[in-house]
C-alpha positions as CSV (number, residue, x, y, z in Angstrom):
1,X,8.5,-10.1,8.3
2,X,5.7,-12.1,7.6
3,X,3.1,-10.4,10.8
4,X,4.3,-6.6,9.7
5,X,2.9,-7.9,5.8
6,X,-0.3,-9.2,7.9
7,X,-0.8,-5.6,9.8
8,X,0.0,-3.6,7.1
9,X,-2.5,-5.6,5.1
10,X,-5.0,-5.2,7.8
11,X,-4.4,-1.8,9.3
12,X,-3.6,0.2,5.8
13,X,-5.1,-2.4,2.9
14,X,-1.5,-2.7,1.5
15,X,0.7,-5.6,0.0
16,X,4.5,-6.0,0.0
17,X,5.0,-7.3,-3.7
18,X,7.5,-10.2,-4.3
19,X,11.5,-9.3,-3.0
20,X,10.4,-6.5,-1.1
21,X,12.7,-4.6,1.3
22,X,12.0,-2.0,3.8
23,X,11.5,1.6,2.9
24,X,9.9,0.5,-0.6
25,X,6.9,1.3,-2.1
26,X,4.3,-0.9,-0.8
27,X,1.0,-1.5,-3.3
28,X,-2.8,-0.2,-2.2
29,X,-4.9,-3.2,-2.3
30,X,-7.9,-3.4,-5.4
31,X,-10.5,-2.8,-2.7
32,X,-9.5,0.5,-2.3
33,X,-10.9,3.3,-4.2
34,X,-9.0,6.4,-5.6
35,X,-11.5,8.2,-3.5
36,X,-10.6,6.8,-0.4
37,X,-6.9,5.9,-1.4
38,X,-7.0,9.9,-1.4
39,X,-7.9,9.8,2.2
40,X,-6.0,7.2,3.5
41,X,-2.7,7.9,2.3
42,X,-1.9,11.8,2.5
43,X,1.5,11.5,1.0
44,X,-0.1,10.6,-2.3
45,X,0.5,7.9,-4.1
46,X,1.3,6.6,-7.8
47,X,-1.0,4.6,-10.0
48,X,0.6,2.7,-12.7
49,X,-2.3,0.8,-14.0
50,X,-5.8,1.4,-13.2
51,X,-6.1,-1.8,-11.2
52,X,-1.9,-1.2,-9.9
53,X,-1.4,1.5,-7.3
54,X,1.5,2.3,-5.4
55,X,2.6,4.4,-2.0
56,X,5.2,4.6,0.2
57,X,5.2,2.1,3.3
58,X,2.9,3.3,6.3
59,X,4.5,3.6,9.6
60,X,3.6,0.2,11.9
């Protein structure tokens, strides 16, 4: 578990928040603009907070 949080991380700048389980949202990392959040993750995704962003979990 702890290498798929380290590739999604690296691969799709996303974190697994505390008690996550598979097939939940996953949150877009800070570094990440809407702009490029846009790009990145064609599905869409939710922001809750300006600075808090969710999307579903990307494919490994």
């Amino acid at each position: 578990m702890v290498l798929d949080s380290l590739r999604l991380m690296a691969g799709y700048s996303v974190a697994r928040p505390v008690n996550w389980h598979e097939g939940e949202d996953v949150i877009i990392v800070t570094a990440v603009s809407d702009e490029d959040a846009k790009e990145k993750f064609p599905k869409g995704f939710r922001t809750v907070k300006p600075y808090l962003r969710s999307t579903s979990q990307p494919d490994l």
